[in-house]
C-alpha positions in Angstrom: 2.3 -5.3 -2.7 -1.4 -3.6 -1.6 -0.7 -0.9 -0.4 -2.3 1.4 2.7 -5.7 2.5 0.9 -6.2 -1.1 -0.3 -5.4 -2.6 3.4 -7.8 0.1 4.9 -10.8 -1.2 2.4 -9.9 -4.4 3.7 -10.1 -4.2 6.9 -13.3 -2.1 6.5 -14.8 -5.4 4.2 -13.8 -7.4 7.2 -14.9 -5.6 10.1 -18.3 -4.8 8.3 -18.8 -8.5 8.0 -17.5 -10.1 11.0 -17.5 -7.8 13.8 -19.9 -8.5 16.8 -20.7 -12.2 15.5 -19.7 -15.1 17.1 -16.8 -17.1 15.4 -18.7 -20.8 14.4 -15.2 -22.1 12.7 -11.7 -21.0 12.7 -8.3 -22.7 11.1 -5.0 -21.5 11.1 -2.4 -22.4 8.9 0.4 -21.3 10.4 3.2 -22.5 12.4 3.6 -21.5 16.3 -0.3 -20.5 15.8 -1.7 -24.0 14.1 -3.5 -25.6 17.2 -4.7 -22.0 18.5 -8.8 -21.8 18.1 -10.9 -19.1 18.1 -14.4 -20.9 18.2 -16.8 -19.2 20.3 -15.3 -15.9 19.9 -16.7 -12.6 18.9 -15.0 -10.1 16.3 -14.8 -6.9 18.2 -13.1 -5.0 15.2 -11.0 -5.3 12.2 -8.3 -2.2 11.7 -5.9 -1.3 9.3 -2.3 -0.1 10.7 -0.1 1.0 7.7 -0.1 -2.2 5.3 -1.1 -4.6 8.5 -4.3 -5.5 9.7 -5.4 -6.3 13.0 -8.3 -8.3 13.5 -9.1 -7.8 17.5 -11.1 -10.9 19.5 -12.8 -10.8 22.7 -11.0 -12.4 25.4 -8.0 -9.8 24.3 -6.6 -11.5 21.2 -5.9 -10.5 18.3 -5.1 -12.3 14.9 -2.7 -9.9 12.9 -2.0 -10.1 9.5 0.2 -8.7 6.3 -0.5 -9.4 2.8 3.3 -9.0 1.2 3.2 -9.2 -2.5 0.7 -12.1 -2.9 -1.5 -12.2 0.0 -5.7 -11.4 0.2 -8.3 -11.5 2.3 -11.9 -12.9 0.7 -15.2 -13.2 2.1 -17.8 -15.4 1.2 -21.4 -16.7 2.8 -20.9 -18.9 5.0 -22.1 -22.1 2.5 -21.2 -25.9 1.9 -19.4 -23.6 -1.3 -16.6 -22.4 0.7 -15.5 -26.1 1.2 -13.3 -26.1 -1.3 -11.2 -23.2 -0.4 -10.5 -25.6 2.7 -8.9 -28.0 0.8 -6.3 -25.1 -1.1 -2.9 -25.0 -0.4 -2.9 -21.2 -0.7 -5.1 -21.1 2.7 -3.5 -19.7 5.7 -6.4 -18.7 8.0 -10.4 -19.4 8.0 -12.7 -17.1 10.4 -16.1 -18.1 9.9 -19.5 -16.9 11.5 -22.7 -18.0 10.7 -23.2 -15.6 8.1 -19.6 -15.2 6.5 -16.6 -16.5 6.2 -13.3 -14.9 6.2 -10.5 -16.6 4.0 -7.0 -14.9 4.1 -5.2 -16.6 1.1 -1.0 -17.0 0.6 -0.7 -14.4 3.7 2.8 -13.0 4.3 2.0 -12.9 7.8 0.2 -14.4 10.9 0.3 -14.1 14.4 -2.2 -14.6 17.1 -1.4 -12.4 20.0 -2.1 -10.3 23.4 -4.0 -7.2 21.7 -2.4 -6.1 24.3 1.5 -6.6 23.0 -0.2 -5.0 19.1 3.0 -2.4 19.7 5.6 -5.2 20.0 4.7 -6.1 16.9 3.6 -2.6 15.1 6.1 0.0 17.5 8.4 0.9 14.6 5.9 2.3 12.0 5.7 5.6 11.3 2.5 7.4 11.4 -0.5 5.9 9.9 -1.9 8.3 6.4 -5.0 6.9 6.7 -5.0 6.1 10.5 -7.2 8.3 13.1 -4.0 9.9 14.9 -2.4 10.6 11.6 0.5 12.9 12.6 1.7 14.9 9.5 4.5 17.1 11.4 6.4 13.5 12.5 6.4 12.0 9.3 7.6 15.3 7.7 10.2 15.2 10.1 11.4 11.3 9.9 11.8 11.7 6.2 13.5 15.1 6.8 16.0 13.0 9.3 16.3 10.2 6.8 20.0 9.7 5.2 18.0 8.0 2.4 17.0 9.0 -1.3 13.7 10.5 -0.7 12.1 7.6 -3.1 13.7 5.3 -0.5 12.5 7.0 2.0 8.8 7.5 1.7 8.7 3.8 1.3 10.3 2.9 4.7 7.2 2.6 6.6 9.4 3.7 9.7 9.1 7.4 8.4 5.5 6.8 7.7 3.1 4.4 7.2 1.2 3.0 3.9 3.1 4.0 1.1 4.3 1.8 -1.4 5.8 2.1 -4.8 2.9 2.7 -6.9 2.2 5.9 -4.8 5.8 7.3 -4.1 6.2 7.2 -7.9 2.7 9.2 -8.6 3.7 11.6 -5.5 7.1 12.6 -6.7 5.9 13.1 -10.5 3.1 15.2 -9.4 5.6 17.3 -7.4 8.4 16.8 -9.8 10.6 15.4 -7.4 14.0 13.3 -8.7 13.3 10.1 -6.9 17.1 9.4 -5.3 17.3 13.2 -4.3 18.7 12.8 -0.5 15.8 13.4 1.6 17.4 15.6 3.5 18.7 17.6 1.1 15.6 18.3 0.1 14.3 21.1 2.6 10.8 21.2 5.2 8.8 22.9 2.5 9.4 20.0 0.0 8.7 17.3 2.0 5.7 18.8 3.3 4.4 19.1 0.1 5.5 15.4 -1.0 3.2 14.3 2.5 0.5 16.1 1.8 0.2 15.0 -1.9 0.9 11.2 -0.5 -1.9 11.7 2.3 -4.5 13.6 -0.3 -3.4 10.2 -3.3 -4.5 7.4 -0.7 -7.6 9.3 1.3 -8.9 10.1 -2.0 -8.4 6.3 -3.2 -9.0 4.4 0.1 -12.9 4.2 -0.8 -12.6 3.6 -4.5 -11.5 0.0 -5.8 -9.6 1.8 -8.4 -6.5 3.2 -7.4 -6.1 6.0 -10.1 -3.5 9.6 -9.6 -5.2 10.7 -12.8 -8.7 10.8 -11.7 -9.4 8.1 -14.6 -10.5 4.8 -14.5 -10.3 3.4 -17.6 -7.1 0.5 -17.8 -4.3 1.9 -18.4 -5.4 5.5 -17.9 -5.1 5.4 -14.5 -1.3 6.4 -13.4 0.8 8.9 -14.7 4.3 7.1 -14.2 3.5 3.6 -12.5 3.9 1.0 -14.5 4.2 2.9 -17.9 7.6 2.6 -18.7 8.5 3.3 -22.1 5.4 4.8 -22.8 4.9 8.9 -23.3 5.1 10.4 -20.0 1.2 12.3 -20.2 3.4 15.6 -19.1 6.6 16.3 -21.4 6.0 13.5 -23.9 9.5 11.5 -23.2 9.3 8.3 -22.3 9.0 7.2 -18.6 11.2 5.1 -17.0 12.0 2.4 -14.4 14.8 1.6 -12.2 16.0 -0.1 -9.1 16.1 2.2 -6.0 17.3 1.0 -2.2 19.8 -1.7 -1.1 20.1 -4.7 -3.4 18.4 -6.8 -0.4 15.2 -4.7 -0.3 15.5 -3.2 -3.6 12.3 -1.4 -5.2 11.1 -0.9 -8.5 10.4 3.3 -9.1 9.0 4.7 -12.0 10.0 8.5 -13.3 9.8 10.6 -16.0 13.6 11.8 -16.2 13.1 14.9 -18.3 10.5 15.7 -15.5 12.4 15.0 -12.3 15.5 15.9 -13.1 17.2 13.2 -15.4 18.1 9.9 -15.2 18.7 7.9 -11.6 21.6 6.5 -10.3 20.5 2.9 -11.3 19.5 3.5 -14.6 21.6 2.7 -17.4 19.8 4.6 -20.1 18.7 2.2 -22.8 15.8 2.0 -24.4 13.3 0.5 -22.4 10.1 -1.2 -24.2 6.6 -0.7 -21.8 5.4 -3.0 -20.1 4.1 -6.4 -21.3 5.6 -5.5 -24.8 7.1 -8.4 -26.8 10.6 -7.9 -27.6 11.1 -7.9 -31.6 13.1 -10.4 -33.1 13.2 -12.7 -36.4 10.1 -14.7 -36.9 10.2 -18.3 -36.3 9.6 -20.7 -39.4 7.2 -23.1 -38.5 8.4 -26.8 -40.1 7.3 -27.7 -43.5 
């Protein structure tokens, strides 16, 4: 799932190239919203809020949006080209002006509402990292109140906003933190620190296309835990790890470095875990004479 610094260069890509042009086109795939058009319109501005984006309209509307695991937002001249994306089935919204057009493809989310009711809809995040009234004493203190493992809890964007599992994991490796450690166990001076190395990870990477922890770009150079499971831990030199942490309903994948952070979690069984991608060895196959 994008996370908050890749939602912020989105709605930055978006704002530069719609707002304060006049809408020419606009189709929404979605139900409750379908017959809703924007034609006529201008873009005002396009904001990020945690892993949402708010696209505001004149008039007072505005067209919100979520990625989820799948979802992205392209832009393309405005062009007899862009035709064909109108005839995909992974099409959930079109914004065009005369100059670009806006195409939000397999979308977790949609809603066209008052920009006024934005907080009906937004009210229970936490504060925004990357947002202009970023509050760094209240999120310390939701995770602090949290009954959660501290993994857990930096990714429920009620605590705080735009974290998701790629930077918890990099966040509690660089401060050696044992990802199902009960937040509130863990003390203010901890969990200040976690925040600040969370806020630092995503300003740092909001204006970069390459989200990297290690300050390297090169694939597969660029996390020190994410996605490297079975593979060296760049630290200690034991092999990282992943396992399941939160509720089986809204269960998350967290990778650690056990001899790092405190040994193994809760979820993990222990056994030998091959990275990533890796084919599991077997007998070869005999192909027919």
């Amino acid at each position: 799932m994008p996370e908050g610094d890749t939602v912020w260069r989105t709605a930055r890509r978006l704002h530069t190239a719609l707002a304060g042009a006049r809408i020419v086109e606009c189709d929404l795939r979605w139900p409750q919203i379908s017959t809703a058009d924007l034609t006529g319109e201008t873009t005002l501005e396009v904001v990020s809020r945690g892993k949402h984006l708010l696209h505001r309209i004149e008039g007072g509307l505005t067209l919100h949006s979520h990625l989820r695991m799948e979802g992205q937002w392209w832009i393309a001249a405005t062009s007899p080209g862009t035709v064909r994306w109108r005839r995909s089935a992974d099409l959930r919204a079109l914004i065009a002006t005369p100059d670009w057009t806006a195409l939000g493809l397999r979308l977790g989310m949609l809603d066209l509402v008052p920009t006024t009711s934005e907080r009906e809809l937004l009210g229970h995040l936490g504060p925004d990292l990357l947002g202009p009234d970023w509050e760094p004493v209240v999120a310390v203190g939701n995770v602090m109140a949290s009954p959660d493992p501290i993994g857990q809890a930096l990714l429920d964007q009620r605590n705080l906003a735009g974290l998701g599992t790629l930077w918890v994991a990099e966040t509690l490796f660089a401060e050696r933190v044992h990802p199902w450690a009960p937040a509130d166990g863990l003390g203010r001076e901890a969990i200040e620190r976690l925040v600040d190395r969370a806020h630092r990870f995503l300003d740092r990477s909001r204006t970069d296309a390459v989200q990297s922890s290690t300050g390297l770009r090169q694939p597969g150079q660029t996390t020190y835990v994410h996605g490297r499971s079975g593979r060296p831990c760049r630290r200690c030199g034991d092999p990282v790890r992943v396992a399941m942490i939160g509720p089986a309903t809204r269960a998350r994948t967290m990778f650690y470095c056990p001899s790092c952070q405190g040994g193994l979690g809760p979820t993990d069984d222990g056994r030998p875990q091959s990275p990533l991608g890796a084919q599991p060895r077997g007998p070869r196959s005999r192909g027919s004479a």
